[in-house]
Short mmCIF file of the C-alpha atoms (twelve columns), coordinates in Angstrom:
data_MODEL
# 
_entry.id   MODEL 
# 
loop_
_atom_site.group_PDB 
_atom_site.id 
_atom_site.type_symbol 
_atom_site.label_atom_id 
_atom_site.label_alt_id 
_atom_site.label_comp_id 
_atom_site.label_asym_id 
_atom_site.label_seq_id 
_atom_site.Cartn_x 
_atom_site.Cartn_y 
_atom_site.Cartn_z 
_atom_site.pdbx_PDB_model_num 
ATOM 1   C CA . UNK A 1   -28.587 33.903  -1.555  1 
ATOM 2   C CA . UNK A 2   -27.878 31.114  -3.742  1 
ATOM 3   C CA . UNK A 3   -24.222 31.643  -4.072  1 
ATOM 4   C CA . UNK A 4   -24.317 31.289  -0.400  1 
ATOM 5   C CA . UNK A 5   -25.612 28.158  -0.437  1 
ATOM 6   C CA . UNK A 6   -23.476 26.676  -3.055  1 
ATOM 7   C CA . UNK A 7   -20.967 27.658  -0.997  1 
ATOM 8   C CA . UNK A 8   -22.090 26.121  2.033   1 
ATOM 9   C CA . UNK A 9   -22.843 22.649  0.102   1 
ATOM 10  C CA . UNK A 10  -19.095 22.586  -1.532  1 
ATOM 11  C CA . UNK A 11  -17.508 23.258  2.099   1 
ATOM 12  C CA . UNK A 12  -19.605 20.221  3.649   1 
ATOM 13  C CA . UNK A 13  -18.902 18.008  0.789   1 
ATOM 14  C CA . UNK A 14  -14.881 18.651  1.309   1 
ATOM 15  C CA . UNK A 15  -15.356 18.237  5.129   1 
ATOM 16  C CA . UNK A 16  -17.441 14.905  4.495   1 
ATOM 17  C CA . UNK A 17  -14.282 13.742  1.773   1 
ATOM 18  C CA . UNK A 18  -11.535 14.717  3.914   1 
ATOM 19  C CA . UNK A 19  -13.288 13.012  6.761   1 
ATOM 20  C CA . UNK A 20  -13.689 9.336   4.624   1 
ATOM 21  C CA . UNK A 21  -10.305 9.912   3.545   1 
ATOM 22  C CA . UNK A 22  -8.262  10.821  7.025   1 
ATOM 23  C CA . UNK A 23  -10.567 8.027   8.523   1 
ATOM 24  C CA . UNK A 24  -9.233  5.179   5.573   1 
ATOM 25  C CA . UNK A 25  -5.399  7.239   6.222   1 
ATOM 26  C CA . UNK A 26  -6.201  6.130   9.734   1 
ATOM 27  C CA . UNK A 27  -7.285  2.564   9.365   1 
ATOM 28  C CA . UNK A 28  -4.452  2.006   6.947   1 
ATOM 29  C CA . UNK A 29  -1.748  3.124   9.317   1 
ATOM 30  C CA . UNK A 30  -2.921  0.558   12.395  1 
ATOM 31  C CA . UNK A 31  -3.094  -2.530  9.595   1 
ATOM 32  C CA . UNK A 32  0.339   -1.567  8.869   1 
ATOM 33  C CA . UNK A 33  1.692   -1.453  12.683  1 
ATOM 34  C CA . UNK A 34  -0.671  -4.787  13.140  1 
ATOM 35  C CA . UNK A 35  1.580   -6.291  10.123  1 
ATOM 36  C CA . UNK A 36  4.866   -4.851  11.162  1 
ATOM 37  C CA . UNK A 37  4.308   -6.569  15.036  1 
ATOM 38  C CA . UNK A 38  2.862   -9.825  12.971  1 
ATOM 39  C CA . UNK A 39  5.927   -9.609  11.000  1 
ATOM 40  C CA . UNK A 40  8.364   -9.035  14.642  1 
ATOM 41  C CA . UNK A 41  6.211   -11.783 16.259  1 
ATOM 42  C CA . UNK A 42  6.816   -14.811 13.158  1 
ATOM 43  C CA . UNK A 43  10.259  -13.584 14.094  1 
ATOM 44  C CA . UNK A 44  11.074  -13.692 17.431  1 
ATOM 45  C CA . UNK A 45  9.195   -16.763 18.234  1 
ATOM 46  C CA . UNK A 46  10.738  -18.913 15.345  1 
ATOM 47  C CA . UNK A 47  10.134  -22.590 17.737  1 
ATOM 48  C CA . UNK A 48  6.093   -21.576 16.293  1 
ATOM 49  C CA . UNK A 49  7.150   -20.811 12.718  1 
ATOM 50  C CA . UNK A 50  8.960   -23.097 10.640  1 
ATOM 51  C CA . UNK A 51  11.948  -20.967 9.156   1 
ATOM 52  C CA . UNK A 52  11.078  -21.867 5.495   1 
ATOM 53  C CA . UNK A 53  7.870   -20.204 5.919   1 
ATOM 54  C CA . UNK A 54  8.637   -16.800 7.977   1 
ATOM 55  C CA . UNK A 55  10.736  -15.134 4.920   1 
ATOM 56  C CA . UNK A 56  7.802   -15.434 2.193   1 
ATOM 57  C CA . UNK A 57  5.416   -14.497 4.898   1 
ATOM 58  C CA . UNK A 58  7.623   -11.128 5.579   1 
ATOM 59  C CA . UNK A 59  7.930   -10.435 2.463   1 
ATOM 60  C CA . UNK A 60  4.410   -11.010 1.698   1 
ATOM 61  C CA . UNK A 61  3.160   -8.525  4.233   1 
ATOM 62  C CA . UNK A 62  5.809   -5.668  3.158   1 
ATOM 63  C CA . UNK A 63  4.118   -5.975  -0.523  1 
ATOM 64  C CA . UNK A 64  0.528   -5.178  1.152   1 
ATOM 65  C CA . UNK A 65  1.976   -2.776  3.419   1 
ATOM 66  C CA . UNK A 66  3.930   -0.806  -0.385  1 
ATOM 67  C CA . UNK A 67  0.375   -1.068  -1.815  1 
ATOM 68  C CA . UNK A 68  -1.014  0.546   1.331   1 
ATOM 69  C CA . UNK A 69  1.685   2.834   0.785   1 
ATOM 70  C CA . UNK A 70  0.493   4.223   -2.379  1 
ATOM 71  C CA . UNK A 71  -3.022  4.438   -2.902  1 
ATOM 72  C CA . UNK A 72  -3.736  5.477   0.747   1 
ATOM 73  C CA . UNK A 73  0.069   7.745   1.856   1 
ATOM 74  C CA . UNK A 74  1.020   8.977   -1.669  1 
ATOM 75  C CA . UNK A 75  -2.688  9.533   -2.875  1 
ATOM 76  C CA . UNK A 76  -2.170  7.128   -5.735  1 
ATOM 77  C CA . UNK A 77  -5.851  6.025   -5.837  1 
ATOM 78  C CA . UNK A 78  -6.949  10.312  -6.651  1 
ATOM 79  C CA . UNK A 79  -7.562  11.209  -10.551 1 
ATOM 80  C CA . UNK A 80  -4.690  12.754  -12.297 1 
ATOM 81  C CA . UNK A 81  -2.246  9.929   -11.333 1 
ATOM 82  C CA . UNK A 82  -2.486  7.289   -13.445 1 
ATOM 83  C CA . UNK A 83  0.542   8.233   -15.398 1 
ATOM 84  C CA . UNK A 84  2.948   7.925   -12.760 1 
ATOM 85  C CA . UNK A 85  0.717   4.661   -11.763 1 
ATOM 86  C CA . UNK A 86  1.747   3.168   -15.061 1 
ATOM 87  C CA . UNK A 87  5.118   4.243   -15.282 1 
ATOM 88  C CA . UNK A 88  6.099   2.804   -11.220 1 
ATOM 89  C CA . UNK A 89  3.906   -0.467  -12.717 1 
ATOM 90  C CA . UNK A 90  6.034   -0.584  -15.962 1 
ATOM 91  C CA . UNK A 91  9.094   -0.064  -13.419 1 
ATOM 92  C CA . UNK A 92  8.022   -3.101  -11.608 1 
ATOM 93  C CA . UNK A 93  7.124   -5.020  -14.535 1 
ATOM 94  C CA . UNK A 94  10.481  -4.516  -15.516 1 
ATOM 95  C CA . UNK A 95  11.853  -5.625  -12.103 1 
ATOM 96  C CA . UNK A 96  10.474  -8.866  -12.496 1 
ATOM 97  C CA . UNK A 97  11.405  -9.689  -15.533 1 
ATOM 98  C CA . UNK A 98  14.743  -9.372  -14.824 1 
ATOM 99  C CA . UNK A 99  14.809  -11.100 -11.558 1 
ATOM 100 C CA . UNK A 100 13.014  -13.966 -13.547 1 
ATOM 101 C CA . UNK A 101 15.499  -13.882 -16.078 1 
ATOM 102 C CA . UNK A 102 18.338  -13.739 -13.504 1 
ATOM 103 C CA . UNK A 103 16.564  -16.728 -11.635 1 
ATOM 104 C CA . UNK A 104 16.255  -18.881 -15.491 1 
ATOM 105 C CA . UNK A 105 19.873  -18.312 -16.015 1 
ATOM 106 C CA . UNK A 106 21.196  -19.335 -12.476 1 
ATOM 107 C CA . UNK A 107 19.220  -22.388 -12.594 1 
ATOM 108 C CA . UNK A 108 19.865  -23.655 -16.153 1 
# 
C-alpha cells in the first residue's frame, strides 16, 4: 500500500515538473518570435530607426535569444551540465579575447 503511494506521489511530481518546464519551453519560444519580428520591424522601417542604432540592437536581441537557447532548448539550466556550461563559457571567453585583441591591433 505504501509503495503504491510513493508511486503515485513521484508520477505527479514529474507531471507537475514537466508541466513548469513545457510551460517556460513555451513562453521562451513566443519572446523569441516577439524578438525576431522586433528585430524584422527596426529593419524594414529604417526612416524610425537611425541606422547606427539598428545593428547593436540586432545583435543585442540574438545574444538573449542564444541564452534562451541554452538554458531553456538545450536544457543547460538541469544538474549534470555545468561542465559543458564552463567549457562553451571558456569558448566564449576565448572569443572575446581575441576579437578584443584583433580590435587593439587594428586600431593602434
Amino acid at each position: 500500500m505504501e509503495n503504491n503511494s510513493v508511486h503515485r506521489t513521484s508520477v505527479e511530481y514529474r507531471r507537475k515538473k514537466s508541466a513548469k518546464e513545457m510551460r517556460n519551453q513555451f513562453l521562451t519560444f513566443i519572446l523569441m518570435i516577439f524578438f525576431t519580428v522586433i528585430s524584422f520591424v527596426s529593419v524594414a522601417y529604417n526612416d524610425l530607426f537611425p541606422s547606427n542604432f539598428v545593428a547593436p540592437f540586432i545583435l543585442l536581441l540574438a545574444g538573449i535569444q542564444v541564452i534562451f537557447q541554452l538554458y531553456y532548448f538545450m536544457h543547460a539550466s538541469h544538474k549534470g551540465h555545468e561542465m559543458p556550461m564552463f567549457f562553451m563559457y571558456s569558448g566564449v571567453f576565448a572569443a572575446f579575447l581575441t576579437i578584443l585583441a584583433f580590435l587593439t591591433i587594428v586600431w593602434w
